[in-house]
C-alpha positions as semicolon CSV with decimal commas, in nm:
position;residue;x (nm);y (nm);z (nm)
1;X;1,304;1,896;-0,080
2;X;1,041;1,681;-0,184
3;X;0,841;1,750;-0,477
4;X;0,448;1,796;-0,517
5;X;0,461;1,504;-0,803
6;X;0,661;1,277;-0,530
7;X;0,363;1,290;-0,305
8;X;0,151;1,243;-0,576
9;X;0,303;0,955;-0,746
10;X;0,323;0,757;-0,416
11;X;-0,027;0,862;-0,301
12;X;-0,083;0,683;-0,713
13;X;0,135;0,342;-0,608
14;X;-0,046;0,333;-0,262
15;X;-0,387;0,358;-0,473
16;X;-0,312;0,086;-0,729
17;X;-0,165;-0,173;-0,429
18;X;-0,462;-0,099;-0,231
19;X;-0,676;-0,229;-0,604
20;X;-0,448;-0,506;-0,615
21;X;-0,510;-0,595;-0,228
22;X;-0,871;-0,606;-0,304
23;X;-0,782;-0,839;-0,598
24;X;-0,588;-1,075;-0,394
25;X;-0,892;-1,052;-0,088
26;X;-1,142;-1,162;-0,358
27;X;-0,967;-1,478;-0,480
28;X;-0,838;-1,563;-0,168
29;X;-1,237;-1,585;-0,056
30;X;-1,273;-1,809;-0,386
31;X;-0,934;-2,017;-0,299
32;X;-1,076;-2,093;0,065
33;X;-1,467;-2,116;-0,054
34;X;-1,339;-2,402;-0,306
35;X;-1,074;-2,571;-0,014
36;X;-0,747;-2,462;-0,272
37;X;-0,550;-2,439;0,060
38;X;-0,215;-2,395;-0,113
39;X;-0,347;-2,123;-0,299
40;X;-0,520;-2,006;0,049
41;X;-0,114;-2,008;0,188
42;X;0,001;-1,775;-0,113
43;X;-0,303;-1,513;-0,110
44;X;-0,265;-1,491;0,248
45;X;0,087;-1,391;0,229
46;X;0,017;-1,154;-0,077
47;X;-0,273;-0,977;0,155
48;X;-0,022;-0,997;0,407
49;X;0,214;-0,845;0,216
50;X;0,088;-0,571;0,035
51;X;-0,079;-0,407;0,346
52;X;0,250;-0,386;0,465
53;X;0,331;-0,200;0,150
54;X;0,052;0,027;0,177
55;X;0,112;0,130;0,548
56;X;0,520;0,221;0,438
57;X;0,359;0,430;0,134
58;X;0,090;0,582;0,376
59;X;0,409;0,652;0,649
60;X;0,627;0,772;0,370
61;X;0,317;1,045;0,257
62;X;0,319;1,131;0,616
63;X;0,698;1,198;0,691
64;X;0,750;1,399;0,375
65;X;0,452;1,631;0,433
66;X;0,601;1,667;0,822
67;X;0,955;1,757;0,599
68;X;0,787;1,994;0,417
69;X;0,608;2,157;0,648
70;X;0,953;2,208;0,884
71;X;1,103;2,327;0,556
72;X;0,841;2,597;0,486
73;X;0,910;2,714;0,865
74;X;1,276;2,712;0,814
75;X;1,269;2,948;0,550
């Protein structure tokens, strides 16, 4: 069964990427308001990217807190 601290320690990493998105958004605004399209091309993919890592944490959260619940039913 999945731990307490497992939740907690991807609700932490799902946190921290979600900082780091908002890192990425803000010089991506710079990299377009100064016409840097190449660096435009990489933050996009990076935004791109790391949402896609915080909806698997978020769906991961979700599952094991369905698993747990079932589990606390079974027995």
């Amino acid at each position: 069964m999945i731990t307490n601290e497992a939740y907690w320690v991807i609700i932490e990493r799902r946190n921290e990427l979600a900082i780091e998105l908002a890192q990425v958004k803000k010089t991506l605004e710079t990299a377009k308001a100064t016409k840097a399209m190449e660096q435009v091309v990489v933050q996009e993919k990076q935004v791109e990217f790391l949402t896609l890592m915080i909806e698997e944490l978020r769906q991961l959260n979700y599952r094991i807190a369905k698993a747990e619940e079932a589990a606390k039913k079974e027995g």
